[in-house]
N, C-alpha and C positions, 0 to 999 in steps of 0.2 A: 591272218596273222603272218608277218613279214620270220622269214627263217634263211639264218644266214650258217651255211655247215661246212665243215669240215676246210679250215686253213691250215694251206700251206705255209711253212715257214721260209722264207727266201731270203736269200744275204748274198748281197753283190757287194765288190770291191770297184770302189770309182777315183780313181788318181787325178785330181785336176788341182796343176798350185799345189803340191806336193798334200791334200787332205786326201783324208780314205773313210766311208762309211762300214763299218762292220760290226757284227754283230747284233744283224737286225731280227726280231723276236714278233711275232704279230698275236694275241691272243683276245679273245670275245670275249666281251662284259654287256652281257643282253643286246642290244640294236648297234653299240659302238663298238670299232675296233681299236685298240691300245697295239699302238706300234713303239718299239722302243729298240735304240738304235747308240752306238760310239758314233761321234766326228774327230776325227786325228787328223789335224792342223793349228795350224799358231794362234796360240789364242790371242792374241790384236789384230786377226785377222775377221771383216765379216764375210759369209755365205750365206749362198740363196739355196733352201733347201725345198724338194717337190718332195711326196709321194705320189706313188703309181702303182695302180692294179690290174694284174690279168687275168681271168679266168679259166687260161690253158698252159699258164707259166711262159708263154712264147711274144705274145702278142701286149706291149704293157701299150694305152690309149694316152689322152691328156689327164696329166694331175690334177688330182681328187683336190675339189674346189671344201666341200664341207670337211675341213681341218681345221683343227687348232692346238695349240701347242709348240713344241720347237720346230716350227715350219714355217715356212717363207725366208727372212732374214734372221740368221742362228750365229752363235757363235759354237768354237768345236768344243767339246767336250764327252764325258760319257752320260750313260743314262738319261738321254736325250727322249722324249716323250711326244710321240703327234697319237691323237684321240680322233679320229674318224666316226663320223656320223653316217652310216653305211644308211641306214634307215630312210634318213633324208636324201642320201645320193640317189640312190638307186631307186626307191621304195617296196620293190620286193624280189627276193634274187635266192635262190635255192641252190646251193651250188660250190664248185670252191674258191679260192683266193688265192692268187700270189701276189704278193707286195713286195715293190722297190724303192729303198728311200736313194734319189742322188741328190747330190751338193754341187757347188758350184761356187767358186772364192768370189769374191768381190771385193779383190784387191783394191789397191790405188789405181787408177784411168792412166795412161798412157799422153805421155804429154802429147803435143803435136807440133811437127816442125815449126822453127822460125822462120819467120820468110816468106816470100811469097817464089815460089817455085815451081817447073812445071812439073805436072804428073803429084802422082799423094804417095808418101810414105806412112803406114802404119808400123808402129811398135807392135807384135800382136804377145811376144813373151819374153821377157827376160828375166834370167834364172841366175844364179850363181851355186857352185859347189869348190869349196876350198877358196885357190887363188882362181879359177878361171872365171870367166860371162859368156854365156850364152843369147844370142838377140833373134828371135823368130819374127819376121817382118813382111810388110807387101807392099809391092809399088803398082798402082796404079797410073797407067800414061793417060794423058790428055790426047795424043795422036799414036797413030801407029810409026812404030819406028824400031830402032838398033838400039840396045842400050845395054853397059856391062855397071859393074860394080865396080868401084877401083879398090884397090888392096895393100898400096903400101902404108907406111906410115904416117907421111903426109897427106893421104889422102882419107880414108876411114880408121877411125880412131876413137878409143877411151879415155877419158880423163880422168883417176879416180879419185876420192879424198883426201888423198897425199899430194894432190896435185902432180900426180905422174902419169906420163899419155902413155898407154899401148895400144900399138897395132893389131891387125888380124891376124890369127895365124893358121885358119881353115876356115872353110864355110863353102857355102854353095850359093847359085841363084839360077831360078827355075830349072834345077837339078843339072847345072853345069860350072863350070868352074867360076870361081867370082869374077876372076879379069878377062871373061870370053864374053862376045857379043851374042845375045839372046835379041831375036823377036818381039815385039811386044805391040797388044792390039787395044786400043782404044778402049775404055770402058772393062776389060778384063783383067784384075789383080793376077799378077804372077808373085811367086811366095821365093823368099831368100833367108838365108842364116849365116850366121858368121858367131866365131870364137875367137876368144880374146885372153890372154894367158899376161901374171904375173898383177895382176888385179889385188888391193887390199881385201885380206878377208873379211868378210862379216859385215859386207857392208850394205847399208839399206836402200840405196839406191844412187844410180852413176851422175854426177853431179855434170857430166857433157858426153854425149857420145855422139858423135859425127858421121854420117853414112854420104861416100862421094861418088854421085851417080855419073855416065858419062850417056848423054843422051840426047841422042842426034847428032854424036860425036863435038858436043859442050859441056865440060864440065859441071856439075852443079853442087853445091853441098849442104844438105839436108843435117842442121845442127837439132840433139833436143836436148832439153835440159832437166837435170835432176828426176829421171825415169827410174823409178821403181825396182825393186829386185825381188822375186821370189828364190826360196830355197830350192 
């Protein structure tokens, strides 16, 4: 006879795209387990939600395949419900439980540059809070070489739904000033960020924003259009 004893209750807070799971509850009904859980995030938003269990609260493995319920692709809300077929997973397991439900947004995709240009630009985040934008990015080279960010206003740049361009007015790339020459190796993303201040509020996504790489000491400029905003 399969005996499944004594769960742990476990509740992790996971911030990604501004969603949080809390308040997760795990409780046994004969061979299943009933996990029930909040998602706090925008409800036109979807996410991709896993459960996960460990047996010493330390160690959680790959998500529990026999689920059903609000798991996989969820939207947020409360009293959210995955039912676990423990019986089927495991088939006999004596012992305790800790369970972790994460999420995971699955925003709008990220445009990709126009152009054909050397080296790849990814969008990997942009956020907004009030009037400012935030852009978490990575440039991958095609060769190894020198190459900065440029940072005035003619060169990287906002466009927002008013049709008014702003510049940058902080950020970094691979943890050095925007306008300074970094290294850069073939086939290895280096990571950049830049801010952008006086931006309309509230708005759903940057209808142009411009990133002007200087690479191999040739200007380049990496246009994308209508990129997404998260809160």
């Amino acid at each position: 006879m399969n005996q499944f004893l004594t769960l742990f209750l476990f509740s992790l807070s996971i911030t990604t795209f501004a969603q949080q799971v809390e308040n997760v509850v795990a409780t046994q009904q004969g061979t299943n387990v009933i996990i029930t859980y909040d998602l706090d995030g925008s409800p036109n938003n979807a996410y991709y939600v896993k459960l996960l269990m460990s047996k010493n609260g330390q160690n959680f493995g790959q998500p529990l395949r026999h689920v059903t319920g609000d798991v996989g692709n969820a939207k947020a809300g409360s009293n959210k419900k995955i039912i676990w077929n423990a019986e089927k997973e495991l088939s006999f397991y004596n012992g305790n439980a800790v369970f972790r439900v994460e999420a995971t947004s699955l925003a709008a995709p990220m445009p990709p540059p126009t152009g054909n240009k050397p080296g790849l630009i990814r969008i990997l985040k942009a956020s907004q809070s009030d009037n400012k934008v935030n852009i978490v990015f990575t440039f991958s080279a095609s060769n190894d070489g020198a190459i900065r960010i440029r940072d005035g206003l003619a060169d990287s740049f906002i466009i927002d739904n008013r049709g008014i361009k702003a510049g940058v007015i902080t950020g970094d790339f691979a943890s050095d000033y925007l306008n300074k020459y970094v290294t850069v190796v073939e086939g290895i993303p280096i990571r950049g960020k830049m801010g952008f201040d006086k931006i309309a509020k509230n708005s759903s996504k940057i209808p142009m924003l411009a990133i002007k790489i200087q690479y191999k000491y040739v200007d380049y400029l990496y246009k994308f259009k209508n990129v997404p905003l998260s809160k």
